[in-house]
C-alpha positions in Angstrom: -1.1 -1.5 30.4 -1.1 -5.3 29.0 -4.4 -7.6 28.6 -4.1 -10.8 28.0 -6.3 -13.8 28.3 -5.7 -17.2 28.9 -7.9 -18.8 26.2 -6.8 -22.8 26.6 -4.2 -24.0 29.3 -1.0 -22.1 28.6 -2.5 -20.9 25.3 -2.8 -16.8 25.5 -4.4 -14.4 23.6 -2.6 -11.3 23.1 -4.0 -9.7 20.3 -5.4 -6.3 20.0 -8.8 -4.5 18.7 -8.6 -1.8 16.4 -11.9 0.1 16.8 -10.5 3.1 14.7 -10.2 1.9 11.2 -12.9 1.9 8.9 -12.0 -0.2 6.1 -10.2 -3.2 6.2 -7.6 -3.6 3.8 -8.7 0.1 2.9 -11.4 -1.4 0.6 -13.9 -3.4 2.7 -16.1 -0.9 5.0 -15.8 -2.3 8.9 -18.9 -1.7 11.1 -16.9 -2.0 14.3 -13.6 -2.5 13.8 -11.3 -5.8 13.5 -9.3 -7.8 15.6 -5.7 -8.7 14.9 -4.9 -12.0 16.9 -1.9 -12.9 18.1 -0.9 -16.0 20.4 1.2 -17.3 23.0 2.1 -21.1 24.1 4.3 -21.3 27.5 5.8 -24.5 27.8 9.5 -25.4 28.4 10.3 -23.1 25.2 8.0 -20.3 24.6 6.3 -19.9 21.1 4.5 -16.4 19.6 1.9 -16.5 17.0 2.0 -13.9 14.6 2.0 -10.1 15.5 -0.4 -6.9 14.9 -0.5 -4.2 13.0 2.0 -1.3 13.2 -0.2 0.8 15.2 -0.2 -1.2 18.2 2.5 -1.8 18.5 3.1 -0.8 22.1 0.0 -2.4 23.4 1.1 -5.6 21.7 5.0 -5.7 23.2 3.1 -5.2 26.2 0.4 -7.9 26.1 3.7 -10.4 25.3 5.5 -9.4 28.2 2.9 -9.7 30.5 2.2 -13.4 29.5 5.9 -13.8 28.8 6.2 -13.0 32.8 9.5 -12.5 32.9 10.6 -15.6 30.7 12.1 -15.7 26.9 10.9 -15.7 23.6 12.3 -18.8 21.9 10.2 -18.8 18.5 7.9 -16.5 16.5 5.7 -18.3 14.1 4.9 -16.4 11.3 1.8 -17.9 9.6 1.3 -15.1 7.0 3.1 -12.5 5.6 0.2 -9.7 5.0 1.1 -6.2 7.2 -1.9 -6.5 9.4 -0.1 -9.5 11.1 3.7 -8.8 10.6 4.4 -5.6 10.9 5.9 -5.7 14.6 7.9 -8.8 14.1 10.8 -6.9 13.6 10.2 -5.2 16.7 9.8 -8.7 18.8 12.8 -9.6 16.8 14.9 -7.0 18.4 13.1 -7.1 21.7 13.7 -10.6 22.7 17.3 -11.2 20.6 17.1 -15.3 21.1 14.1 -16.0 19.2 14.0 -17.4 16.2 11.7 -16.7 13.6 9.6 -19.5 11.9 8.9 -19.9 8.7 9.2 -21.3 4.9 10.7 -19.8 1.8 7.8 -17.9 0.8 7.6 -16.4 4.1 11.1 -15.5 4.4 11.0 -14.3 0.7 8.0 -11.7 1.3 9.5 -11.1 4.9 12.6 -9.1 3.0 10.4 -7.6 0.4 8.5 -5.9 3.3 11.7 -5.7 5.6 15.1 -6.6 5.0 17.6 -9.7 5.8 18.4 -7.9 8.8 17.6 -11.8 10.8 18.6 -14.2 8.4 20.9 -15.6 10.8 17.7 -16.2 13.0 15.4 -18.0 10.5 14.0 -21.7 11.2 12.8 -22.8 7.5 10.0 -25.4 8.2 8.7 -27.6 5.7 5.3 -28.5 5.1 4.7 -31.2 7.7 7.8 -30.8 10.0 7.1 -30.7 13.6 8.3 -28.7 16.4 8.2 -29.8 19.9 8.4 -27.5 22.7 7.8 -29.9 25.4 4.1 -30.8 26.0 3.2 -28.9 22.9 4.0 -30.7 19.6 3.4 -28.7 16.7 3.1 -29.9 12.6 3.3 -27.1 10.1 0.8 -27.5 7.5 0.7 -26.0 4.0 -2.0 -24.0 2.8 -1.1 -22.0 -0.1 -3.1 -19.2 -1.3 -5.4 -19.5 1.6 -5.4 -16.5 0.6 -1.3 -15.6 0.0 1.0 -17.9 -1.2 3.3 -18.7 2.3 0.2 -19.0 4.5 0.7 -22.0 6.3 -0.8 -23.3 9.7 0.2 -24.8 12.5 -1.7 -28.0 14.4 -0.6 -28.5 17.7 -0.7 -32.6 18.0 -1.2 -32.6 21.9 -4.1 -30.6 22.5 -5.7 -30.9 18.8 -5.4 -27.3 18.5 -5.3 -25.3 14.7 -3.8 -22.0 14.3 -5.3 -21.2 11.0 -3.9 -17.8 9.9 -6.6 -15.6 8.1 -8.9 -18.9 7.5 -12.1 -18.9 9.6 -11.6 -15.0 10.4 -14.2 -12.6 10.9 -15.2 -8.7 10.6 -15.2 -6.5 13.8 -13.3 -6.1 17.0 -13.7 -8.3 20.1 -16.8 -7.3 22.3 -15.5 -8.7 25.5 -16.7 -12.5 23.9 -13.5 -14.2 23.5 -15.2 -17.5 22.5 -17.7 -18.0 19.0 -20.2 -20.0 21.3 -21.1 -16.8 22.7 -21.5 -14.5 19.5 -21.8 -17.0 16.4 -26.0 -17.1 16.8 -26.2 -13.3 18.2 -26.3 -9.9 16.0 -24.6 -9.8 12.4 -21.5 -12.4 13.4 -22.5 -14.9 10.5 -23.0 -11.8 8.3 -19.3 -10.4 8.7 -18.2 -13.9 8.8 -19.4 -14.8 5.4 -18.7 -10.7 3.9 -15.1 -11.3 5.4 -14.7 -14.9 3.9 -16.5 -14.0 0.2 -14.5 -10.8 -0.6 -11.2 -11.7 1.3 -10.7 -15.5 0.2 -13.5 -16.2 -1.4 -11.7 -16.9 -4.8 -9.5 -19.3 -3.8 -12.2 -22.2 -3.2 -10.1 -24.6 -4.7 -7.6 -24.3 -2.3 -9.7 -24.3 0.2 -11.0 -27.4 -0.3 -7.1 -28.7 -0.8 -6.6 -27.6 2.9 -9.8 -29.5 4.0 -8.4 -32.8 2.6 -4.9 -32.2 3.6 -6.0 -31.9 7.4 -9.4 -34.6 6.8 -8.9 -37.0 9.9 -7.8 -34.0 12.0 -9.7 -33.9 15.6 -9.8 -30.0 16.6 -10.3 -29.0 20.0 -9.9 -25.4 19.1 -9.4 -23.2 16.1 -7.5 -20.1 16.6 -7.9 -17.6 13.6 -6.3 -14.2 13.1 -9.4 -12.3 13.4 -12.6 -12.7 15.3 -13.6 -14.9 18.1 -12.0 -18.4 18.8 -13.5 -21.7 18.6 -13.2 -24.0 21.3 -16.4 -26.1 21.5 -17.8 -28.9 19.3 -20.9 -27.1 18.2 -19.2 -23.6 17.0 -15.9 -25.8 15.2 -18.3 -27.9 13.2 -20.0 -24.7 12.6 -17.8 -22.8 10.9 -16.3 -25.5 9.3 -20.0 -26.7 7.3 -20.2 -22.7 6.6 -16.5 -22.5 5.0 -17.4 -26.2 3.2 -20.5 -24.4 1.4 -18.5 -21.6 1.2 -15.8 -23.0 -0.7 -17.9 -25.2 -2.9 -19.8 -22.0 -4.0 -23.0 -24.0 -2.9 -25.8 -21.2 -2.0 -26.3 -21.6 1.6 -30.1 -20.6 1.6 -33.0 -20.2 -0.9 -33.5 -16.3 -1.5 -33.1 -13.9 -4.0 -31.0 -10.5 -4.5 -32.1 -8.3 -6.7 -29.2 -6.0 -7.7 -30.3 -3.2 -10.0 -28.9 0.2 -11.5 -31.2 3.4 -11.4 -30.3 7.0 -12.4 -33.9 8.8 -12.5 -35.8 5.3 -10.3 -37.9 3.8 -13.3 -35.1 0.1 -13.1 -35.2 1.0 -9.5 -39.3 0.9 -9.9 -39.3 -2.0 -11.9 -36.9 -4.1 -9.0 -39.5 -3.0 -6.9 -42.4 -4.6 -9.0 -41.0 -7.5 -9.4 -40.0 -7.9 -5.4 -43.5 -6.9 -4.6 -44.9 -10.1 -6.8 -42.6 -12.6 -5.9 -44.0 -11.5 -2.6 -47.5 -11.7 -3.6 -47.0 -15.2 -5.3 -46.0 -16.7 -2.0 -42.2 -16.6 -1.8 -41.1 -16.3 2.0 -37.7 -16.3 1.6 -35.7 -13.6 1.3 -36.1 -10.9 -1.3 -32.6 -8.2 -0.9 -32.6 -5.5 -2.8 -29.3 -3.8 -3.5 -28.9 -0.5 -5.9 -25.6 -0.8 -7.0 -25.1 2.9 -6.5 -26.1 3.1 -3.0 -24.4 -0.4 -1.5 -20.6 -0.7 -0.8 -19.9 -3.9 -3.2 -18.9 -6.5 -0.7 -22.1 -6.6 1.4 -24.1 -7.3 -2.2 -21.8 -10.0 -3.5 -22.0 -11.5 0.3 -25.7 -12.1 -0.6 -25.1 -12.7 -4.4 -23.0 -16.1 -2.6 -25.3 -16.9 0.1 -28.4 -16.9 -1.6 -29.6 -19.3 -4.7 -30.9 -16.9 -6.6 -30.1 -13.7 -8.2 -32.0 -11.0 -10.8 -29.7 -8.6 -12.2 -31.3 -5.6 -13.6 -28.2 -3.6 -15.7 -28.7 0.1 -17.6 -27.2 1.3 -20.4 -24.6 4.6 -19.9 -22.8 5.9 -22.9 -24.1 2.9 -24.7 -22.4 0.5 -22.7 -22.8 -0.9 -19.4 -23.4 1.5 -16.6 -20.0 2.1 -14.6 -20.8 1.4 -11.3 -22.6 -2.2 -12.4 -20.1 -3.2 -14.7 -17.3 -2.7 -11.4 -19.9 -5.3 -9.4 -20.2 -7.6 -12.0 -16.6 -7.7 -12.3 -16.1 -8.0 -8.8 -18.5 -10.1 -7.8 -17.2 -12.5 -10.5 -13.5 -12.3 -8.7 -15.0 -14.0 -5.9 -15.5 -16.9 -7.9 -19.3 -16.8 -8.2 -20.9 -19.5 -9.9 -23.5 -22.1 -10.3 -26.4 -19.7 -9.3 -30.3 -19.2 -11.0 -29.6 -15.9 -12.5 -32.5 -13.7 -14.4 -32.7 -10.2 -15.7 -33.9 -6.9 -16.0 -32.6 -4.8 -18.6 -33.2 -0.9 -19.0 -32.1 1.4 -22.1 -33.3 4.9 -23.6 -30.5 4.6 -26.5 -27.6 1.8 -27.6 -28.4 -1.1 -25.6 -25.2 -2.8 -25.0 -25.7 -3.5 -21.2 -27.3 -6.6 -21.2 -25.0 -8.4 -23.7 -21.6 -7.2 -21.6 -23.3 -8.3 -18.5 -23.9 -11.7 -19.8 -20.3 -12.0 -20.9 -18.8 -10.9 -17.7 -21.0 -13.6 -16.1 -20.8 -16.3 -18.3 -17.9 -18.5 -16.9 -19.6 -18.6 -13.5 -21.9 -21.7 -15.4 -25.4 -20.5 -14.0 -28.9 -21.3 -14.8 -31.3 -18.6 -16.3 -34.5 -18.0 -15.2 -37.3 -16.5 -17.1 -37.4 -14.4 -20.1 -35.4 -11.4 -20.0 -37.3 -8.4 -18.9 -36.1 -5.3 -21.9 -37.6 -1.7 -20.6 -36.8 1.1 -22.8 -36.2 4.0 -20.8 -39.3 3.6 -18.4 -41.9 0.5 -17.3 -44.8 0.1 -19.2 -48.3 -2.0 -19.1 -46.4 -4.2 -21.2 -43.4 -5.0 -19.5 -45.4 -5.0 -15.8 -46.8 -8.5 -17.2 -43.3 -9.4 -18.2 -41.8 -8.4 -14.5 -44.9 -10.8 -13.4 -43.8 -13.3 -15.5 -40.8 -13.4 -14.8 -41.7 -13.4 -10.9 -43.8 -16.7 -11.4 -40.2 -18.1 -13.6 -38.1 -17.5 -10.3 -41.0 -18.8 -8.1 -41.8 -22.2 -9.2 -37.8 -22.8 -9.8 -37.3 -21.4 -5.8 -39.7 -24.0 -4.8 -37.9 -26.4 -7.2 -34.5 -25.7 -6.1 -33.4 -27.8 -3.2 -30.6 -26.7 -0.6 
């Protein structure tokens, strides 16, 4: 059985929720699910959007036909290349045999590396700025390398200021019956699995990013139509998302806070995290204090924080007299997301060697940051000593939070 929904006159939706994986590009732990978003415009000639992933196949062949109603397929737009949205082309390929399929040489370059040539015969090469007219829809193709693969491209239908805008402006978890972002962008954890989704998926590629926003600047949008999460089709949620992916991109902290992302085998650096949250408390901070054990957190949800917040206290151990595993994977991690430009202090624990601090400075030193405060150096467990050095360092961070303007 199809459903479809008619999002925007003769736009549909006939994308798909998959509630049953949970991990999204079998890395990133999903709460509740993803969407994979696909779309239709019926006009004089019919034009798809992208497909789903292989296991809905069916559903998705269904939802076409239904908004299809009985007409053809002319085009299917293929606005990136990654499984999750191409692996039933093929199928629509050989279901409606006059379509062709859209695309530019990268696309149709990583379409045979997954596939085969089987429908070369059938390819429309677009090139960045061509149009397409299907009758009252006029669509330009725009360009947007390595947002986040190298063909993505989107599509801006002139008409009706619309933006298909492949995997940009995506979010974690399936579709709750809420279609639209006015109705779940200020509700729950949307902006959380917004920003998680954005950080560890594309967060990297800033630069081009912000090469996309001046390529479209002067663009009205009526609508943006991602390939995951809700759609935005009111003033108030587009601007929305697009000031969060501007900060975003820039790597500019969207709030004052501070997470505090510590190491602890037997709980004394895990005590000491805990001190110094408890007087940065006490001195009057009331923003928010995070604390993430490194052990105990799936990576993306701390370096989510690690981008959103201005602050950041890093409090590494020493293993094997290097850098404990499990923080030297974040640190590496959370530095592939291109973090950068953030007020950064530390807590340091060792019982023998005493190498953890040092590597963890050198894995974090082209992100440019600011240091706060003395570094705090506990040998094996806290002492009377180093409690007035946590408190130190919690009055450091302090005045420079109420210094630090956003």
């Amino acid at each position: 059985m199809h459903n479809i929904r008619e999002i925007l006159n003769n736009v549909y939706y006939v994308g798909v929720n998959d509630r049953r994986i949970d991990r999204f590009e079998n890395m990133f732990p999903l709460e509740n699910g993803v969407a994979y978003s696909s779309y239709l415009i019926k006009d004089e000639k019919n034009i798809l959007m992208d497909s789903v992933d292989a296991a809905f196949g069916r559903q998705y062949i269904e939802n076409v036909e239904a908004a299809l109603d009985g007409e053809d397929l002319d085009y299917i737009v293929v606005h990136h290349m990654e499984p999750d949205h191409c692996r039933n082309i093929d199928v629509c390929m050989r279901r409606w045999p006059n379509a062709k399929l859209i695309g530019n040489t990268k696309t149709f370059k990583l379409y045979e590396q997954f596939y085969n040539d089987e429908f070369k015969d059938r390819y429309y090469e677009v090139k960045d700025g061509d149009e397409l007219n299907i009758g009252d829809h006029n669509l330009k193709f725009v360009f947007a390398p390595m947002v986040h693969w190298p063909e993505v491209m989107m599509s801006y239908e002139i008409n009706n200021k619309i933006l298909f805008s492949a995997d940009a402006f995506g979010s974690f978890n399936a579709i709750e019956g809420h279609l639209k972002a006015k109705n779940v962008i200020h509700k729950g954890n949307w902006l959380d699995q917004a920003r998680r989704y954005y950080i560890n998926i594309v967060g990297k590629f800033g630069k081009q990013v912000q090469a996309l926003f001046k390529k479209v600047e002067g663009l009205e949008f009526n609508a943006i139509l991602p390939l995951h999460g809700p759609v935005y089709d009111d003033p108030e949620s587009i601007k929305f998302i697009l000031d969060k992916y501007n900060k975003w991109s820039t790597f500019t902290p969207e709030e004052k806070g501070i997470a505090i992302v510590y190491a602890s085998m037997y709980g004394d650096t895990e005590q000491a995290a805990d001190i110094l949250a408890g007087e940065l408390a006490d001195l009057g901070v009331s923003e928010d204090i995070k604390l993430y054990d490194v052990s105990d957190w799936d990576p993306s949800y701390i370096i989510s924080d690690c981008h959103r917040y201005s602050h950041s206290v890093f409090a590494p151990i020493n293993y094997n007299s290097g850098l404990y595993y499990r923080m030297e994977a974040f640190l590496e991690e959370l530095v592939g997301t291109g973090y950068q430009n953030r007020h950064v202090s530390f807590l340091n624990n060792w019982s023998w060697g005493g190498t953890s601090l040092k590597k963890s400075k050198e894995i974090l030193e082209a992100g440019k940051h600011t240091y706060i405060g003395e570094d705090v150096l506990i040998n094996s467990s806290v002492k009377e000593e180093q409690v007035k050095e946590i408190k130190a360092l919690a009055k450091a961070i302090k005045e420079d939070l109420d210094n630090t303007e956003i």
